[in-house]
PyMOL commands that place a pseudoatom at each C-alpha (Angstrom):
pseudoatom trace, name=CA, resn=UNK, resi=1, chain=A, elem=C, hetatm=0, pos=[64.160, 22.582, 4.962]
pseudoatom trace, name=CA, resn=UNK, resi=2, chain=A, elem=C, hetatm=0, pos=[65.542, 21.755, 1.439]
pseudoatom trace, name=CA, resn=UNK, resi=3, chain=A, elem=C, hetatm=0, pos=[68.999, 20.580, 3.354]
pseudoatom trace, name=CA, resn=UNK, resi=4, chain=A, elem=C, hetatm=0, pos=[67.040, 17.937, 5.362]
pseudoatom trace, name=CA, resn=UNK, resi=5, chain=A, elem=C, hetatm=0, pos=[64.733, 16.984, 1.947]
pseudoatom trace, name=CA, resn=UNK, resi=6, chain=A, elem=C, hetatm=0, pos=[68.276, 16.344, 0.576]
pseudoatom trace, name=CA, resn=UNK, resi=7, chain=A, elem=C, hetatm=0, pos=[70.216, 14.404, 3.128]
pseudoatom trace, name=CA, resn=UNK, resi=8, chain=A, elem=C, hetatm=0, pos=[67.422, 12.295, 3.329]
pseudoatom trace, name=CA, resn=UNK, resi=9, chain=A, elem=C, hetatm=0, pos=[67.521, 11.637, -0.482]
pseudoatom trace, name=CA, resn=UNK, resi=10, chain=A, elem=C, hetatm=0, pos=[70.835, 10.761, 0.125]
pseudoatom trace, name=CA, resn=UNK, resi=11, chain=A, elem=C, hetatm=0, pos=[70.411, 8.100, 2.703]
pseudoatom trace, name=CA, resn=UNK, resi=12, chain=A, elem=C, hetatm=0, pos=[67.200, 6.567, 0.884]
pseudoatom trace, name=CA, resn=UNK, resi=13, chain=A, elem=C, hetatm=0, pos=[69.649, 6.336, -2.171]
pseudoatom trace, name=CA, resn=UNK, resi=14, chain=A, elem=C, hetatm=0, pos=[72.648, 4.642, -0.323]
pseudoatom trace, name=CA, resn=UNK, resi=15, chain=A, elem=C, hetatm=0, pos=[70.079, 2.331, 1.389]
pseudoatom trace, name=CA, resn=UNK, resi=16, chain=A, elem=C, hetatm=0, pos=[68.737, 1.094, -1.756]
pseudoatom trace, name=CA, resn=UNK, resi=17, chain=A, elem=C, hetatm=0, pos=[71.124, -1.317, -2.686]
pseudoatom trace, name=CA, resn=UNK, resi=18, chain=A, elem=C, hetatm=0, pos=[70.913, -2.910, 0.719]
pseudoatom trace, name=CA, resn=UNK, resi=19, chain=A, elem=C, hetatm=0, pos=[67.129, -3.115, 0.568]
pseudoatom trace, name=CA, resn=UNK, resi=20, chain=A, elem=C, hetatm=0, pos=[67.314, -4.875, -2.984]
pseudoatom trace, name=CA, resn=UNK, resi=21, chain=A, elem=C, hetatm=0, pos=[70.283, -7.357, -1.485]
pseudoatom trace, name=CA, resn=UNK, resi=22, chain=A, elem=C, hetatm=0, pos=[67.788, -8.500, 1.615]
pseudoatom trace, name=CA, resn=UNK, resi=23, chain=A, elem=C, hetatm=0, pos=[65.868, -10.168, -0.935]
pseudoatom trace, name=CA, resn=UNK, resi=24, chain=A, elem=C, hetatm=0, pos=[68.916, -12.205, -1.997]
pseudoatom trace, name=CA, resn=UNK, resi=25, chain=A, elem=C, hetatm=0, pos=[69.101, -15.577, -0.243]
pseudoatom trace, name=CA, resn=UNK, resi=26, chain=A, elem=C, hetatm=0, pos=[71.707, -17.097, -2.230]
pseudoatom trace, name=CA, resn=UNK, resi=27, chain=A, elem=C, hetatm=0, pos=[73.510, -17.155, -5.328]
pseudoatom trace, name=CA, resn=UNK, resi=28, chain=A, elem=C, hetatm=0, pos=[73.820, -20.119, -8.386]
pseudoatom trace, name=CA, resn=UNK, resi=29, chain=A, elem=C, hetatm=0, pos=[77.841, -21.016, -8.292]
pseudoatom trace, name=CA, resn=UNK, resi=30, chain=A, elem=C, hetatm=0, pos=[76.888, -24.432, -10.805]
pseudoatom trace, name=CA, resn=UNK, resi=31, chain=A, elem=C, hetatm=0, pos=[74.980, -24.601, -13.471]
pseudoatom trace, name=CA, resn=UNK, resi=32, chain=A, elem=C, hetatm=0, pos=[75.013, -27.960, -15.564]
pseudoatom trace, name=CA, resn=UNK, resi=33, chain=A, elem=C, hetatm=0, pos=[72.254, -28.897, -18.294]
pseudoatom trace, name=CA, resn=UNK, resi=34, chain=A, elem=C, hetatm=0, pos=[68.818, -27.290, -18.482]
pseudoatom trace, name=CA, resn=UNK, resi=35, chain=A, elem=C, hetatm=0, pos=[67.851, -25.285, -15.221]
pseudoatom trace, name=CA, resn=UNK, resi=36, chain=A, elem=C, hetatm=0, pos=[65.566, -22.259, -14.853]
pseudoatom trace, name=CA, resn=UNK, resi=37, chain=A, elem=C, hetatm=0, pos=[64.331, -20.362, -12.170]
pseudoatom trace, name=CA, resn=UNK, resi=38, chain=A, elem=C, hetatm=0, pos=[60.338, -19.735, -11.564]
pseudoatom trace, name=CA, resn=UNK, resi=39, chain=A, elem=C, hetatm=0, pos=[59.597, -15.832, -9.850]
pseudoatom trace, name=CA, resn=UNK, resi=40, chain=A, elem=C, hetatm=0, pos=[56.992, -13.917, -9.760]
pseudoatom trace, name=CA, resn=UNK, resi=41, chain=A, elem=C, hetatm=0, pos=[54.880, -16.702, -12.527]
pseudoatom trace, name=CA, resn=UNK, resi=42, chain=A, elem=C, hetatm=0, pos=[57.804, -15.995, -15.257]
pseudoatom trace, name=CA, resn=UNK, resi=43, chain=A, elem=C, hetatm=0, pos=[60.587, -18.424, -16.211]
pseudoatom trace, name=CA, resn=UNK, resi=44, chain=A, elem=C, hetatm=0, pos=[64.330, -17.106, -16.286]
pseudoatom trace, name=CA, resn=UNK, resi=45, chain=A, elem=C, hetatm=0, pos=[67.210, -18.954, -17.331]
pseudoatom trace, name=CA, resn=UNK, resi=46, chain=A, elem=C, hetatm=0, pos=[69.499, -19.748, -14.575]
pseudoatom trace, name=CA, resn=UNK, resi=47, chain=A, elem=C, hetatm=0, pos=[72.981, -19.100, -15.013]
pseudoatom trace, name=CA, resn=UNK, resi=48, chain=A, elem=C, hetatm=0, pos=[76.090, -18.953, -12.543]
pseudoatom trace, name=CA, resn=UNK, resi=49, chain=A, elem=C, hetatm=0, pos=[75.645, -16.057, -10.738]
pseudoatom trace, name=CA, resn=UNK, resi=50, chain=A, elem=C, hetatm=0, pos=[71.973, -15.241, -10.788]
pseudoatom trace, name=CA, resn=UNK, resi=51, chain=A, elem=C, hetatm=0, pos=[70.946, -14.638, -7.519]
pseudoatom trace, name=CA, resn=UNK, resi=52, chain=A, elem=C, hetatm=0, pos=[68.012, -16.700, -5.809]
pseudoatom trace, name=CA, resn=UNK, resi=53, chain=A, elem=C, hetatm=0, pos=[65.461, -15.089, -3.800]
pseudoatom trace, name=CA, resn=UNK, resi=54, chain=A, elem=C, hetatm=0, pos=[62.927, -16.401, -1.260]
pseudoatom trace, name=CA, resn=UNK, resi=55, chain=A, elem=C, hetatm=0, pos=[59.421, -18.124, -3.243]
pseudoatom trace, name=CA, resn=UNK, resi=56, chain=A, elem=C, hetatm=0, pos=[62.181, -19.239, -6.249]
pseudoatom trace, name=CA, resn=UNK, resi=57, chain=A, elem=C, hetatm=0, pos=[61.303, -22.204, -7.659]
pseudoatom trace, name=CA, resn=UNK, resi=58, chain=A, elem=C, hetatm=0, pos=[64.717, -23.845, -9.438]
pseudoatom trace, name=CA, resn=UNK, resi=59, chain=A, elem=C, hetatm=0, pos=[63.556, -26.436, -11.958]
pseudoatom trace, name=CA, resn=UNK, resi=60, chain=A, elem=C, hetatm=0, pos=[65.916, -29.143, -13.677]
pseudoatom trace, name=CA, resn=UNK, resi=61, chain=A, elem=C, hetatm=0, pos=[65.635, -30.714, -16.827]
pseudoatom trace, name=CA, resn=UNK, resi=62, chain=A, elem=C, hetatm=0, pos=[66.346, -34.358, -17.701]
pseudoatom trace, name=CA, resn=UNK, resi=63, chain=A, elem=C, hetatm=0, pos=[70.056, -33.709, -17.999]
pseudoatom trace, name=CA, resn=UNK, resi=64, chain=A, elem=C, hetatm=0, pos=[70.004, -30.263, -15.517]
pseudoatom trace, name=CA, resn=UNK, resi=65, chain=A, elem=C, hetatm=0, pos=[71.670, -29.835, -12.096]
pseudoatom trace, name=CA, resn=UNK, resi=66, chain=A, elem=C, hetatm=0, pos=[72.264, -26.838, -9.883]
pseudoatom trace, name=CA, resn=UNK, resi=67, chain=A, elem=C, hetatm=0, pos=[74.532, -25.925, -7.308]
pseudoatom trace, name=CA, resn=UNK, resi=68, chain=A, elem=C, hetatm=0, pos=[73.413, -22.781, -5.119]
pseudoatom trace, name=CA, resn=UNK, resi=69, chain=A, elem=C, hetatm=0, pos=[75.119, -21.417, -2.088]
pseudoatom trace, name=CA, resn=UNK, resi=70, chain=A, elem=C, hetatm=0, pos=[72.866, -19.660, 0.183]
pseudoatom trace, name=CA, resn=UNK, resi=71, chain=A, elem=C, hetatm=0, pos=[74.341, -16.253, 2.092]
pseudoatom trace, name=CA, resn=UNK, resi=72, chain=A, elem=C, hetatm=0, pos=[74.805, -18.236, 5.555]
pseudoatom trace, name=CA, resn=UNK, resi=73, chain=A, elem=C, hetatm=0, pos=[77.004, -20.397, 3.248]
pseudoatom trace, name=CA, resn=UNK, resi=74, chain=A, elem=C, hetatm=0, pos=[74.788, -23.500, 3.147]
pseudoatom trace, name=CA, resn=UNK, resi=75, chain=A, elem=C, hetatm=0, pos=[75.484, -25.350, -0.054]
pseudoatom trace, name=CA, resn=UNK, resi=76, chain=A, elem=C, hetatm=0, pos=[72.233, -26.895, -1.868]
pseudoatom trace, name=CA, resn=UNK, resi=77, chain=A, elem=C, hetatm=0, pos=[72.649, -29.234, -4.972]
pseudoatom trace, name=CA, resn=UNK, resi=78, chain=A, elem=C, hetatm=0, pos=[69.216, -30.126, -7.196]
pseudoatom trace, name=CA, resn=UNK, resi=79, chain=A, elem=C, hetatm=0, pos=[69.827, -33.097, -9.089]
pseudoatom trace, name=CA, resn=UNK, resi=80, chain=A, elem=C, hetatm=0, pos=[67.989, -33.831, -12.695]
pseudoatom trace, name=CA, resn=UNK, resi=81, chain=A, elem=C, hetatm=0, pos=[64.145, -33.952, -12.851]
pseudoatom trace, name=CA, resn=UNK, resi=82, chain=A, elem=C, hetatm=0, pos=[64.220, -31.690, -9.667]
pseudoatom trace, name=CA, resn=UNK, resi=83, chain=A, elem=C, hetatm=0, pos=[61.663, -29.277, -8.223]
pseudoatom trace, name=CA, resn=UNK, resi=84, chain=A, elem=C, hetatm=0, pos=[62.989, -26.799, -5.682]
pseudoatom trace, name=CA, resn=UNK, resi=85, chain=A, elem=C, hetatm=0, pos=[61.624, -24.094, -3.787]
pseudoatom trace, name=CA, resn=UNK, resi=86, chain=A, elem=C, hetatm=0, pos=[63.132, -21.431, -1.493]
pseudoatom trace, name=CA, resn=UNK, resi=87, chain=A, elem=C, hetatm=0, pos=[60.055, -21.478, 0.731]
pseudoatom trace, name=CA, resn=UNK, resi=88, chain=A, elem=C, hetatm=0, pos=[61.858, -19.404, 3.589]
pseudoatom trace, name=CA, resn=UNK, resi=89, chain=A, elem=C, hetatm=0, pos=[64.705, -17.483, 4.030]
pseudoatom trace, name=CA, resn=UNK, resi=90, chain=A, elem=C, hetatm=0, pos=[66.073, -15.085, 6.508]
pseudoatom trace, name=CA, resn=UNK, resi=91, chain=A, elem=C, hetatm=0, pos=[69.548, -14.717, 7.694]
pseudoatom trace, name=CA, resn=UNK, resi=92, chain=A, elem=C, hetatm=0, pos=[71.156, -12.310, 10.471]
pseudoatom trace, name=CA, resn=UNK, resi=93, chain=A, elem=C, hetatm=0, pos=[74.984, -11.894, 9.477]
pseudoatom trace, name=CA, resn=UNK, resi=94, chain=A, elem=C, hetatm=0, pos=[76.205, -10.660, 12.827]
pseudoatom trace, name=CA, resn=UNK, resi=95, chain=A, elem=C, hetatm=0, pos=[73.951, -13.535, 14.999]
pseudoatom trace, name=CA, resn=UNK, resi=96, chain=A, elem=C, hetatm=0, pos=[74.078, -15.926, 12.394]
pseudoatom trace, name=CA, resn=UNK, resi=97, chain=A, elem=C, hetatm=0, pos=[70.379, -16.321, 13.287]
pseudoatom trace, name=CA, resn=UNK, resi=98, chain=A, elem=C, hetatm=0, pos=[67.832, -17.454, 10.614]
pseudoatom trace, name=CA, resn=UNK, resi=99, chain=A, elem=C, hetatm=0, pos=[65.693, -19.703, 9.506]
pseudoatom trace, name=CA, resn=UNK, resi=100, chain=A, elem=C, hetatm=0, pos=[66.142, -22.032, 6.257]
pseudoatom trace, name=CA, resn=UNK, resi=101, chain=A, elem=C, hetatm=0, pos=[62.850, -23.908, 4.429]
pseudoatom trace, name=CA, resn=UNK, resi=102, chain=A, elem=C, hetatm=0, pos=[63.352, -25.442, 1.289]
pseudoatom trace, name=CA, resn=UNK, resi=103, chain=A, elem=C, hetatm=0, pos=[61.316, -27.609, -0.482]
pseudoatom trace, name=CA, resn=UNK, resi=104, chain=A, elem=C, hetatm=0, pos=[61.634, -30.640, -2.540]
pseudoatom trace, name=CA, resn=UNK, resi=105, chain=A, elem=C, hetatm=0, pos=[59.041, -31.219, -4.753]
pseudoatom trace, name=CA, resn=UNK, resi=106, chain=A, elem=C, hetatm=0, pos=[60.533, -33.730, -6.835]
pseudoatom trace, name=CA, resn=UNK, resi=107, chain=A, elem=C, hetatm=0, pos=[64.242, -35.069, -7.407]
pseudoatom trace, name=CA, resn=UNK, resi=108, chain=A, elem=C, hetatm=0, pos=[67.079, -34.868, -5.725]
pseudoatom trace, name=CA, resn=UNK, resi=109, chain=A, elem=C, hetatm=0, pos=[68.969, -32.078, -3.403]
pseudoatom trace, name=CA, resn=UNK, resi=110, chain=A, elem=C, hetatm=0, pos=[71.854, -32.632, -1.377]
pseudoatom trace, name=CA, resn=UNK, resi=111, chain=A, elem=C, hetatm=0, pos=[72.519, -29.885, 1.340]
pseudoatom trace, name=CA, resn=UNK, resi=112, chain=A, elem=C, hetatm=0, pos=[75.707, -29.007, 3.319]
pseudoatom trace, name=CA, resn=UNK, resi=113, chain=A, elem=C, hetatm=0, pos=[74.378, -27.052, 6.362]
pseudoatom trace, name=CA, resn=UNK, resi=114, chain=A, elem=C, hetatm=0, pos=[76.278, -23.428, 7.044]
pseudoatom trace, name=CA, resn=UNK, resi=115, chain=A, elem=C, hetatm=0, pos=[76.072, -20.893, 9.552]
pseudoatom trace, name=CA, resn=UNK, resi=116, chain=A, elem=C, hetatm=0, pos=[72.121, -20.746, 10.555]
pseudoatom trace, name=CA, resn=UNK, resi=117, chain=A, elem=C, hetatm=0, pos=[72.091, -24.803, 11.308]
pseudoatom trace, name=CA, resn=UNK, resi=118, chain=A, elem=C, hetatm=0, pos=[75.676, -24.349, 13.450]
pseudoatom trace, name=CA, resn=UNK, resi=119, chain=A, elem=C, hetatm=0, pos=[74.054, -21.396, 15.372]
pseudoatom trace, name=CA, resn=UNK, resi=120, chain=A, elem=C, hetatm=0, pos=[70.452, -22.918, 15.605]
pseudoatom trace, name=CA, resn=UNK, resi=121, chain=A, elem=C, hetatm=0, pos=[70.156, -26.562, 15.033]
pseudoatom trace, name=CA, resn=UNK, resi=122, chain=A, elem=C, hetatm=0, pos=[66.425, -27.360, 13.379]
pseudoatom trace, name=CA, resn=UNK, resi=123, chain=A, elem=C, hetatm=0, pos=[65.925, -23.940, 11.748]
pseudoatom trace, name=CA, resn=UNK, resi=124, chain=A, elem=C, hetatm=0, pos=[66.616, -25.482, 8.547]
pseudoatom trace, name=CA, resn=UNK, resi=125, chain=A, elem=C, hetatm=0, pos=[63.861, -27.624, 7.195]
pseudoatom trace, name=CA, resn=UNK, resi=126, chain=A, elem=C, hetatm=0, pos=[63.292, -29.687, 3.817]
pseudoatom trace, name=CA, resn=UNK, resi=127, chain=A, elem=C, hetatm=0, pos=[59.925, -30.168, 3.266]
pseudoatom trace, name=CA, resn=UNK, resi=128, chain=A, elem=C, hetatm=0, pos=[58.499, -32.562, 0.876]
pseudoatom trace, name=CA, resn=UNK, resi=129, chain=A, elem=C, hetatm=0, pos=[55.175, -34.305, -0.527]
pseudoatom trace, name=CA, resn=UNK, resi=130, chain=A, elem=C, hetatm=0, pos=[55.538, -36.719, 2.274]
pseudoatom trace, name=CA, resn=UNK, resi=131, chain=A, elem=C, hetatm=0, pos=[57.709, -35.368, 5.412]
pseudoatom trace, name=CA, resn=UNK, resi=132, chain=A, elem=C, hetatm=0, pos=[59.288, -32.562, 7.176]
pseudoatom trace, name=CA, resn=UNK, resi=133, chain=A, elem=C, hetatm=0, pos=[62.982, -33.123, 7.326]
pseudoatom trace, name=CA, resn=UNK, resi=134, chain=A, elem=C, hetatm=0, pos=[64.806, -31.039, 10.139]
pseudoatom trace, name=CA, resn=UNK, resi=135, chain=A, elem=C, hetatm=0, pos=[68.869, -30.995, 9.203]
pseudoatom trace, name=CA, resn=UNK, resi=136, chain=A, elem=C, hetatm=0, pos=[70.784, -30.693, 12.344]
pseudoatom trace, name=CA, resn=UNK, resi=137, chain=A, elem=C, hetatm=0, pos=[73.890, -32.760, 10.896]
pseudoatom trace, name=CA, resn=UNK, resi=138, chain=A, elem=C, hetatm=0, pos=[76.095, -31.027, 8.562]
pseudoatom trace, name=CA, resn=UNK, resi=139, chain=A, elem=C, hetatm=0, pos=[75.659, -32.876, 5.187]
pseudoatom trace, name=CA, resn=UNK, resi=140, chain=A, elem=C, hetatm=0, pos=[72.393, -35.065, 4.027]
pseudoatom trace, name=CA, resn=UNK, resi=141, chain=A, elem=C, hetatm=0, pos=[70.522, -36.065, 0.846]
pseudoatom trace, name=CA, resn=UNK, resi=142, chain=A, elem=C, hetatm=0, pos=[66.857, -36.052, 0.274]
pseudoatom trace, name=CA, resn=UNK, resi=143, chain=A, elem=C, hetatm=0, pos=[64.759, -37.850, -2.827]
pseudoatom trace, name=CA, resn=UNK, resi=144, chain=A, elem=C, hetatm=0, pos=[61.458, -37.492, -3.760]
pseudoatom trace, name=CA, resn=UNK, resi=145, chain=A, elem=C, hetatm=0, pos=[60.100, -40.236, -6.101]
pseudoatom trace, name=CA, resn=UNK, resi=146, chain=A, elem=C, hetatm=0, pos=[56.720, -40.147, -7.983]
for i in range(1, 146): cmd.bond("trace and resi %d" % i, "trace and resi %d" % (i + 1))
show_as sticks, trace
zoom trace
């Protein structure tokens, strides 16, 4: 009985990091100006590195930009004055199935699709005040004006 209570330590152990990584959805490669990231109602500096998670909110300052690139390899870009948020994100690394919602609240974002778009053209969506934008190219540009 104690053998079994400890192999099964062991396995919840070694899952652990795996568990805590499925909440990753991408990770900040560029970070220029004044940009932090909104989770869980607290404010973090974002720095290169710091991994994004779905519900982020990226926020950029007057003089702020961010580059992110999501783990399907989709490149995002938030220009100054921008609003982002990872609304949905879920990507299978053997299917390359998924599905991608981001959402522009204000600013700018430009967006070079990666694997989940190639394998499933329309599951990535930019959603704004105004519209529903489904990417099925490979590289667009979205601004949201007051």
């Amino acid at each position: 009985m104690l053998n079994r209570i400890v192999k099964f330590i062991v396995v919840a152990l070694a899952l652990l990091p795996a568990l805590a990584a499925a909440e990753d959805a991408g990770q900040i490669k560029v970070v220029n100006g004044p940009v932090t990231i909104e989770r869980g109602g607290k404010s973090l500096p974002a720095v290169t590195g710091t991994r994004v998670q779905q519900s982020d909110i990226l926020r950029t300052g007057a003089g702020g930009s961010v580059g992110v690139t999501m783990m399907d390899n989709t490149l995002v870009s938030a220009g100054p004055n921008s609003e982002l948020v990872i609304e949905r994100y879920a990507f299978n690394s053997t299917t390359h199935q998924g599905q991608f919602d981001a959402g522009l609240r204000r600013g700018t974002l430009s967006m070079v699709s990666g694997k989940i778009a190639k394998q499933s053209p329309g599951a990535v969506r930019v959603i704004t005040p105004g519209t529903v934008l489904g990417a099925r190219g490979t590289e667009f540009h979205v601004q949201v004006t007051e």
